[in-house]
PDB file of N, CA, C, O and CB in Angstrom:
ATOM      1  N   UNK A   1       0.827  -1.195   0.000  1.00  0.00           N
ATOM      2  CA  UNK A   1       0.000   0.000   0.000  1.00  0.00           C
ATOM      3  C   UNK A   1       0.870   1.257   0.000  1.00  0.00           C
ATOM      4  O   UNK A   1       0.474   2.338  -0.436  1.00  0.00           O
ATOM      5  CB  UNK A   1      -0.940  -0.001   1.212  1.00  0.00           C
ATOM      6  N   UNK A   2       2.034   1.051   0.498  1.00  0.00           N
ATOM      7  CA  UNK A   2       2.696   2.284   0.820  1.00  0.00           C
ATOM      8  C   UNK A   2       3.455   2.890  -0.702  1.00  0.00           C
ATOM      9  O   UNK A   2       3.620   4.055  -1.061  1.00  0.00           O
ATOM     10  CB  UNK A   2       3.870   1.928   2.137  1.00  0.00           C
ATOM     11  N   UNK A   3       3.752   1.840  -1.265  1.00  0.00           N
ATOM     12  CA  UNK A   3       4.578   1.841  -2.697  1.00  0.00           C
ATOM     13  C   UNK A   3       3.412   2.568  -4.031  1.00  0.00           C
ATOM     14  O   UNK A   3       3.714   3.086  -5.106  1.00  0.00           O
ATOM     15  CB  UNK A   3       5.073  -0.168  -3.140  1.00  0.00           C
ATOM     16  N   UNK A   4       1.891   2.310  -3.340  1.00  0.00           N
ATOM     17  CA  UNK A   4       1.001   2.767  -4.042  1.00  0.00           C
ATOM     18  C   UNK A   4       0.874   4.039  -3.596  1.00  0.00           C
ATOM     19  O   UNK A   4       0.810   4.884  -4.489  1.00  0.00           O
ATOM     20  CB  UNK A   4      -0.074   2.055  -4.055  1.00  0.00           C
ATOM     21  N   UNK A   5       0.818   4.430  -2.459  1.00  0.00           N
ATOM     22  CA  UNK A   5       0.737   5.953  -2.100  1.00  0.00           C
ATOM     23  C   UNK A   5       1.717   6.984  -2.595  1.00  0.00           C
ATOM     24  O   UNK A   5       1.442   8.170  -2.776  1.00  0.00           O
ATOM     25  CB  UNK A   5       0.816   6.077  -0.710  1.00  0.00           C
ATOM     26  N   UNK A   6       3.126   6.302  -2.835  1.00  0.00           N
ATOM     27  CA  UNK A   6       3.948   6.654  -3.292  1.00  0.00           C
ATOM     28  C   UNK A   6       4.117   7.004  -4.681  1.00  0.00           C
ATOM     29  O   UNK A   6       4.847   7.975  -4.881  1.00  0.00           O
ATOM     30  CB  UNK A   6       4.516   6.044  -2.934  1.00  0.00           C
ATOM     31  N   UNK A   7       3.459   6.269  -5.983  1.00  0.00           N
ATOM     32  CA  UNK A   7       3.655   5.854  -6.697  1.00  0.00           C
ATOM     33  C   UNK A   7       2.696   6.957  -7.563  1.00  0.00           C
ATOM     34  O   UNK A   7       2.785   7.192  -8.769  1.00  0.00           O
ATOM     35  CB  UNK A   7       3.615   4.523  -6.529  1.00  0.00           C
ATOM     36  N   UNK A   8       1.420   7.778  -6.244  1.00  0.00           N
ATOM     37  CA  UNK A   8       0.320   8.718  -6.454  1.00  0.00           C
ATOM     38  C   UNK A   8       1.154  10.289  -5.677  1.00  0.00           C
ATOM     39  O   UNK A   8       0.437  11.230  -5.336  1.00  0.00           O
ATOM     40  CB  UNK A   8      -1.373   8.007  -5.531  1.00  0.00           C
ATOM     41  N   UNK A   9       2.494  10.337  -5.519  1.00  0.00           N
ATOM     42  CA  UNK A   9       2.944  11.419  -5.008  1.00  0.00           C
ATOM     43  C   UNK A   9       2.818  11.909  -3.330  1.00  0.00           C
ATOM     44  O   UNK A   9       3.458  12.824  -2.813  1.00  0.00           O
ATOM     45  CB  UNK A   9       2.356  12.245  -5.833  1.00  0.00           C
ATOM     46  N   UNK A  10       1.936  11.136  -2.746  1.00  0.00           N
ATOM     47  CA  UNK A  10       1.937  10.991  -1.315  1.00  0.00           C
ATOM     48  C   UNK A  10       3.591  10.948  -0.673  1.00  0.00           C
ATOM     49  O   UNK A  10       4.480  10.279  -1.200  1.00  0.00           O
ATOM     50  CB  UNK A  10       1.061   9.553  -0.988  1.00  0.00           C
ATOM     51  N   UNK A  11       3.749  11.637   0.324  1.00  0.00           N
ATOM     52  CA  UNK A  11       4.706  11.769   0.974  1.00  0.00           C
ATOM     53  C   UNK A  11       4.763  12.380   2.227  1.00  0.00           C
ATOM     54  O   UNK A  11       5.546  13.209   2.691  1.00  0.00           O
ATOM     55  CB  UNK A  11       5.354  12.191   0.330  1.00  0.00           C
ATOM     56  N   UNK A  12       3.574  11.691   2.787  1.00  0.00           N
ATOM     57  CA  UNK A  12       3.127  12.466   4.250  1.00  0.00           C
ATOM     58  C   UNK A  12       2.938  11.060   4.842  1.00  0.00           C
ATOM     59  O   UNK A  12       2.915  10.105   4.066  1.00  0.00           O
ATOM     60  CB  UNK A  12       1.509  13.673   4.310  1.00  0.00           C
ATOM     61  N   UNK A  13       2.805  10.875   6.134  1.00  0.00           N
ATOM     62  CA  UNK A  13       3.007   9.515   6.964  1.00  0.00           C
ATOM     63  C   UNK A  13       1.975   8.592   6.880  1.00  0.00           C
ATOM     64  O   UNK A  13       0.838   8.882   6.506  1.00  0.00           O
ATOM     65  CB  UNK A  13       3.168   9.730   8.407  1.00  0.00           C
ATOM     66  N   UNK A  14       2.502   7.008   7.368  1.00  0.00           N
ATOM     67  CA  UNK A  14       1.779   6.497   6.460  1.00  0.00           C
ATOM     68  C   UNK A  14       0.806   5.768   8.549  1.00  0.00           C
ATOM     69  O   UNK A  14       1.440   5.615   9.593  1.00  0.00           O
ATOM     70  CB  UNK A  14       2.901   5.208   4.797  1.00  0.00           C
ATOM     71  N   UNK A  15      -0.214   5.609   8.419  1.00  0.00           N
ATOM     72  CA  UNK A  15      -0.698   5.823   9.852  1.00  0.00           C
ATOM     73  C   UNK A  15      -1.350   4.096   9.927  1.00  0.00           C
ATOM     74  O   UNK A  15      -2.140   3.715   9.063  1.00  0.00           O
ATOM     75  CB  UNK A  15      -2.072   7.403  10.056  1.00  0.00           C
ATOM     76  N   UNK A  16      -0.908   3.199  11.033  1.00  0.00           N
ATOM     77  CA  UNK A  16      -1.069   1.711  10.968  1.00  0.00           C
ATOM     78  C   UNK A  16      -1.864   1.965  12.595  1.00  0.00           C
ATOM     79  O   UNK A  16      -1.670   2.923  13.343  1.00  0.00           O
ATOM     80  CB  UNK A  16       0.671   0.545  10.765  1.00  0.00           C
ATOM     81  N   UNK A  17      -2.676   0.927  12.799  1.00  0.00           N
ATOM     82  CA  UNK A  17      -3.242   0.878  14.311  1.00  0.00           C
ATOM     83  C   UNK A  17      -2.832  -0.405  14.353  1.00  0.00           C
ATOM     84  O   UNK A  17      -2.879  -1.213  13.425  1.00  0.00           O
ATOM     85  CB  UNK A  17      -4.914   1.169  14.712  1.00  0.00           C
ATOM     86  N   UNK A  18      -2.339  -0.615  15.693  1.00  0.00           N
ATOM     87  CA  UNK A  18      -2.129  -2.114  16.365  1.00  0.00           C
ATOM     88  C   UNK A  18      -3.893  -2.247  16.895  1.00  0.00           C
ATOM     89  O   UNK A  18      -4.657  -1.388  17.335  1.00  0.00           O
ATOM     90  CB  UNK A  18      -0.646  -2.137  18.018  1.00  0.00           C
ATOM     91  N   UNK A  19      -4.083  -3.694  16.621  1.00  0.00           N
ATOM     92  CA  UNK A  19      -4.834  -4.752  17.678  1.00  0.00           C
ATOM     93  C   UNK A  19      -5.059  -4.319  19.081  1.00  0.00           C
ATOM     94  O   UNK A  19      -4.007  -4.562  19.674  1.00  0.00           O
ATOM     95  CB  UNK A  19      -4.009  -6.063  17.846  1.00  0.00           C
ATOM     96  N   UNK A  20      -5.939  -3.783  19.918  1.00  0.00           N
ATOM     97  CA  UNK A  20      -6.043  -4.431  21.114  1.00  0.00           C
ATOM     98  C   UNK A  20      -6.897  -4.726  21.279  1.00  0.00           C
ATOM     99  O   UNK A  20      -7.929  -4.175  20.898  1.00  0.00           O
ATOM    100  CB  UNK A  20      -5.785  -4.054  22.008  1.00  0.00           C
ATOM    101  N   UNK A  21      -6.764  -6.172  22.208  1.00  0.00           N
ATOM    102  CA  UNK A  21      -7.928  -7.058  22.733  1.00  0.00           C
ATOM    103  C   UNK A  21      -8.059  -6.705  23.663  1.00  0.00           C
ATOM    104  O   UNK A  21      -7.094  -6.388  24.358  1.00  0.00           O
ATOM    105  CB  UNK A  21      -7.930  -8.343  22.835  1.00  0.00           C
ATOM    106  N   UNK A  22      -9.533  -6.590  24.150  1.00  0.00           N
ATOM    107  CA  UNK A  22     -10.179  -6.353  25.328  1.00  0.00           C
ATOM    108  C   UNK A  22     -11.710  -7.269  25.499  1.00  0.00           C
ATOM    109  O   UNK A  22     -12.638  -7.683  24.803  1.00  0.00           O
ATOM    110  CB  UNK A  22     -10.369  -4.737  25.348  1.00  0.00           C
ATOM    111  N   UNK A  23     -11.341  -7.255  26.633  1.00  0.00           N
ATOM    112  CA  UNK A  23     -13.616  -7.731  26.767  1.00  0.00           C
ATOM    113  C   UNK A  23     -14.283  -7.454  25.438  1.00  0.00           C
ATOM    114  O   UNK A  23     -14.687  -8.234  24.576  1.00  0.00           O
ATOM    115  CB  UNK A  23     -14.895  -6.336  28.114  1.00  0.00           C
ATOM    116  N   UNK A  24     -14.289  -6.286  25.496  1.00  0.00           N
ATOM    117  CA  UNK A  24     -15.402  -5.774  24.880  1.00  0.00           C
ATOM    118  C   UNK A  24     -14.940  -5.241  23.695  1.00  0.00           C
ATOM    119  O   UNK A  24     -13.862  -4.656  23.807  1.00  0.00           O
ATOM    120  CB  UNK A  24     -16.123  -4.836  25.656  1.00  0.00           C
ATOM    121  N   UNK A  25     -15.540  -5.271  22.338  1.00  0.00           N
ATOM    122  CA  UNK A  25     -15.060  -4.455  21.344  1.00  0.00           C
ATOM    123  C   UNK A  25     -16.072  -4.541  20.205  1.00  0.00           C
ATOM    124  O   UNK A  25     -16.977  -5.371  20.289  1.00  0.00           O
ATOM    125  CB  UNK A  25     -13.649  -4.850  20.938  1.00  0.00           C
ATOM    126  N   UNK A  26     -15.996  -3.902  19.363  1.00  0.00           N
ATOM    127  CA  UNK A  26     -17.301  -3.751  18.038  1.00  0.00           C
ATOM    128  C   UNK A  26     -17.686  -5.361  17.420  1.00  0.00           C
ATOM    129  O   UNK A  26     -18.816  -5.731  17.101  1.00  0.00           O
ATOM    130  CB  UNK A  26     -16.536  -2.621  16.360  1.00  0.00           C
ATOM    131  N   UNK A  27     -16.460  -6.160  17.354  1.00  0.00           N
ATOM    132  CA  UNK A  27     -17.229  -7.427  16.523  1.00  0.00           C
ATOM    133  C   UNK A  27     -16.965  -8.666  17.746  1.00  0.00           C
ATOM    134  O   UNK A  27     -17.214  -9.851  17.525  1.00  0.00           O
ATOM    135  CB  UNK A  27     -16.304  -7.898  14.638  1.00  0.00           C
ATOM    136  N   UNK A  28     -16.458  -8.191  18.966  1.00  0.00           N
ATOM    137  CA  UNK A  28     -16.212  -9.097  19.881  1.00  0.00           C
ATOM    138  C   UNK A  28     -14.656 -10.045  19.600  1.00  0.00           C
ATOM    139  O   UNK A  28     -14.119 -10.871  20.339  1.00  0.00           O
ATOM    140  CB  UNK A  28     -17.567  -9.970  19.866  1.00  0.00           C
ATOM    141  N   UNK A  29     -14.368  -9.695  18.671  1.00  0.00           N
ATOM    142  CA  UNK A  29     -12.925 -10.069  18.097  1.00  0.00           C
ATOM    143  C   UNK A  29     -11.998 -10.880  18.916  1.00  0.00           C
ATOM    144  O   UNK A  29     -11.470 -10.285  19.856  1.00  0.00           O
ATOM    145  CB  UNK A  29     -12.157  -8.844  17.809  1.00  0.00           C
ATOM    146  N   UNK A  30     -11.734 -11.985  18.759  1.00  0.00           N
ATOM    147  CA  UNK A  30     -10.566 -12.101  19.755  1.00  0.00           C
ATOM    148  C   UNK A  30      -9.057 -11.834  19.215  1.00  0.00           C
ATOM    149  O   UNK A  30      -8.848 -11.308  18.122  1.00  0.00           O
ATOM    150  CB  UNK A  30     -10.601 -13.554  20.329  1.00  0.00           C
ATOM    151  N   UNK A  31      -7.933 -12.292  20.183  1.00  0.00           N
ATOM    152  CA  UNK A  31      -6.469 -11.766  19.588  1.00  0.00           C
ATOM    153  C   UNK A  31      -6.127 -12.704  18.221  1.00  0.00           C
ATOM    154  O   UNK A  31      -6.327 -13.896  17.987  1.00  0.00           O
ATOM    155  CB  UNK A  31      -5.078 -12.007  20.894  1.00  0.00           C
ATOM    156  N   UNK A  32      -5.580 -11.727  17.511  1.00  0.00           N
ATOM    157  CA  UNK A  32      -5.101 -12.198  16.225  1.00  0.00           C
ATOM    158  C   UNK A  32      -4.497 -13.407  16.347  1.00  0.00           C
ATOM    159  O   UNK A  32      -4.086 -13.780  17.445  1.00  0.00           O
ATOM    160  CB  UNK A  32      -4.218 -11.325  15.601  1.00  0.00           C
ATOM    161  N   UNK A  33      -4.324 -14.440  14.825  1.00  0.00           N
ATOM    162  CA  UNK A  33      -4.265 -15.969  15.606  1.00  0.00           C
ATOM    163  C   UNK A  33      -2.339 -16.053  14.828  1.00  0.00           C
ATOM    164  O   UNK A  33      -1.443 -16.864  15.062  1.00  0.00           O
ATOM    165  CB  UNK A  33      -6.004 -17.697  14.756  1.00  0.00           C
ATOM    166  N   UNK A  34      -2.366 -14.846  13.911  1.00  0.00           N
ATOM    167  CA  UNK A  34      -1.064 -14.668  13.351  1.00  0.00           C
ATOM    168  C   UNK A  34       0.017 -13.430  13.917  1.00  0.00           C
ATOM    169  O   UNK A  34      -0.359 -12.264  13.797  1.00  0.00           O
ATOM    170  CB  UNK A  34      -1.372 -14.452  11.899  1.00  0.00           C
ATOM    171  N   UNK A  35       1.174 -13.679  14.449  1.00  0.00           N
ATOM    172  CA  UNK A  35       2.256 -12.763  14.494  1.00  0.00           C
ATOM    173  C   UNK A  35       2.313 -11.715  13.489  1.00  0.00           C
ATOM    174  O   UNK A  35       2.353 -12.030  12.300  1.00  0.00           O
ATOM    175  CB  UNK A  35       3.405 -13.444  14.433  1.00  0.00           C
ATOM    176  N   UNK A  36       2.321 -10.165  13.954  1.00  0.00           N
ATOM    177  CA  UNK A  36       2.605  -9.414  12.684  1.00  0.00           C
ATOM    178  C   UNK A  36       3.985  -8.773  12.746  1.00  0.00           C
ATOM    179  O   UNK A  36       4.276  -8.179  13.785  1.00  0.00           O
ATOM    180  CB  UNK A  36       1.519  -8.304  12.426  1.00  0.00           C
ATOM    181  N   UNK A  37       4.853  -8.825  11.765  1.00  0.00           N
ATOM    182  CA  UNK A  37       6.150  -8.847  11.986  1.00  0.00           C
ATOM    183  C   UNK A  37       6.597  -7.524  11.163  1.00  0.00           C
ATOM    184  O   UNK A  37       6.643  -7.415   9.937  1.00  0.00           O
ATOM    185  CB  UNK A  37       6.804 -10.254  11.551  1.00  0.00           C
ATOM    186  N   UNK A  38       6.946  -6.449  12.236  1.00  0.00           N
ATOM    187  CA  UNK A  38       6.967  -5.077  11.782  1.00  0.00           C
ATOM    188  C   UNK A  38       8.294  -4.751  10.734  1.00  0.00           C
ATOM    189  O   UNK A  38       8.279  -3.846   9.899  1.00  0.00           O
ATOM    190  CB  UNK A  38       7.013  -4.136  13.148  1.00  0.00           C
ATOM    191  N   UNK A  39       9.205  -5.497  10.916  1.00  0.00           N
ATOM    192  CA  UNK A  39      10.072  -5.677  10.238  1.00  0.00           C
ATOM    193  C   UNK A  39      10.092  -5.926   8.821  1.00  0.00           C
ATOM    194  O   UNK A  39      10.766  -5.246   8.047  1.00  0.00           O
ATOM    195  CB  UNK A  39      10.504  -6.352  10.742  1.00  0.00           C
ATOM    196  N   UNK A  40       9.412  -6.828   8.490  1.00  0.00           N
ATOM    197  CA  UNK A  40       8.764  -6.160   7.091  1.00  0.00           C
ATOM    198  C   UNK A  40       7.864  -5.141   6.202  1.00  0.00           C
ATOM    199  O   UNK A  40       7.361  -5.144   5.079  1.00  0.00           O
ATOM    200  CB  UNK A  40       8.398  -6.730   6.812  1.00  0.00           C
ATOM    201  N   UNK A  41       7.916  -4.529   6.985  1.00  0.00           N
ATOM    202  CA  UNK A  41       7.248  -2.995   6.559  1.00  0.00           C
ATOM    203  C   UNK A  41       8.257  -2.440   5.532  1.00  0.00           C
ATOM    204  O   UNK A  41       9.476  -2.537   5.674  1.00  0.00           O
ATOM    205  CB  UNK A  41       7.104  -1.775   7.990  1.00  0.00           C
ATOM    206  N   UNK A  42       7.584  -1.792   4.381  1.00  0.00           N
ATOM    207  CA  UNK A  42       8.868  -1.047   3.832  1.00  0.00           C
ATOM    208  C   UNK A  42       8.752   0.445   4.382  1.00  0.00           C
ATOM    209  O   UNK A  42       7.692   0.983   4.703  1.00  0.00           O
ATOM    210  CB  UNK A  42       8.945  -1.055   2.057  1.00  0.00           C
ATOM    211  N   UNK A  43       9.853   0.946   4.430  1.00  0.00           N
ATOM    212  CA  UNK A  43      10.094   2.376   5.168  1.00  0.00           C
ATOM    213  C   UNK A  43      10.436   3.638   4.078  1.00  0.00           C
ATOM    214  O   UNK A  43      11.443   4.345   4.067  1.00  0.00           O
ATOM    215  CB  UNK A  43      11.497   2.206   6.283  1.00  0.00           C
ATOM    216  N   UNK A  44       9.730   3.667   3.530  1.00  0.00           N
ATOM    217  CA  UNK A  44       9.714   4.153   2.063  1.00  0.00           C
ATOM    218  C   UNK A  44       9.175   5.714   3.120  1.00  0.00           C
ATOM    219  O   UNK A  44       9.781   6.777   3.259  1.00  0.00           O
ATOM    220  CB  UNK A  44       8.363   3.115   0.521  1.00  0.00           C
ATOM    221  N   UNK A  45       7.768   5.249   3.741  1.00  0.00           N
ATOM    222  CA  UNK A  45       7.353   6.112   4.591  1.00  0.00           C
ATOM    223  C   UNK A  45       7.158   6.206   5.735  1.00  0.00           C
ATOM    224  O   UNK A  45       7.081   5.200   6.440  1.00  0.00           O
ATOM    225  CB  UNK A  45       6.693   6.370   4.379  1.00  0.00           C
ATOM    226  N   UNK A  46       7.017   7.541   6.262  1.00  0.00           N
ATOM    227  CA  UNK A  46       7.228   7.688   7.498  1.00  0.00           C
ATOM    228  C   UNK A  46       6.122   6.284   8.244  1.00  0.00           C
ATOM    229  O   UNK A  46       5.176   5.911   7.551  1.00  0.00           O
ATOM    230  CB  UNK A  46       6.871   9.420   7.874  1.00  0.00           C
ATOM    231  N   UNK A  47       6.258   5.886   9.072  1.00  0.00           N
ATOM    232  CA  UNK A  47       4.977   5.132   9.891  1.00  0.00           C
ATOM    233  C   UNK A  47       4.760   5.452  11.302  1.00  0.00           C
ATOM    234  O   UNK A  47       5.315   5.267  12.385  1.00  0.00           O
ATOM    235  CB  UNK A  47       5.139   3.580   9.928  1.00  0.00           C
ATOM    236  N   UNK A  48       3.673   6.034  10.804  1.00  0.00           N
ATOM    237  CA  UNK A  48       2.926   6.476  12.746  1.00  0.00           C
ATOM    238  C   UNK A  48       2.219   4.929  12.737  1.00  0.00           C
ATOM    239  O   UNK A  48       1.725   4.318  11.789  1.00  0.00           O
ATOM    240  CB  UNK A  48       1.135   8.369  12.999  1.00  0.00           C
ATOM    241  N   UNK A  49       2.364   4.534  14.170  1.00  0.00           N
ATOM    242  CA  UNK A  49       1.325   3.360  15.023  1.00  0.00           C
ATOM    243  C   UNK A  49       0.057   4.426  16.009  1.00  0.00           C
ATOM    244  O   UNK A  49       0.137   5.484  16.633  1.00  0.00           O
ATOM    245  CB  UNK A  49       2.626   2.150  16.489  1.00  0.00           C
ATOM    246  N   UNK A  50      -0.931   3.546  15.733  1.00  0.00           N
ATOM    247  CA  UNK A  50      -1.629   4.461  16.780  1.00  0.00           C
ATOM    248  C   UNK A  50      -2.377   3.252  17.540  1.00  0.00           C
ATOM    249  O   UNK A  50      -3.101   3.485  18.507  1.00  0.00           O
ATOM    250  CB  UNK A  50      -2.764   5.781  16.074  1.00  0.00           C
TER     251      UNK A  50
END
């Protein structure tokens, strides 16, 4: 996605939300059943976590 934002002249940060599990949440979701491994991110752009 980021190589596409790029690719459209974007060059402002690129904004990712982590997971959190709790009780309660919109679809009742539980924790992700896969590792997400930040390290493969490309850093082309800036990345805010929120």
């Amino acid at each position: 996605m980021m190589a596409e934002l790029k690719s459209h002249g974007y060059e402002g940060p690129y904004y990712l939300q982590k997971f959190v599990e709790t009780r309660h949440n919109i679809a009742n979701m539980d924790k992700p059943k896969n590792e997400f491994d930040e390290s493969r991110l490309d850093d082309t752009l800036q990345i805010v976590w929120r």
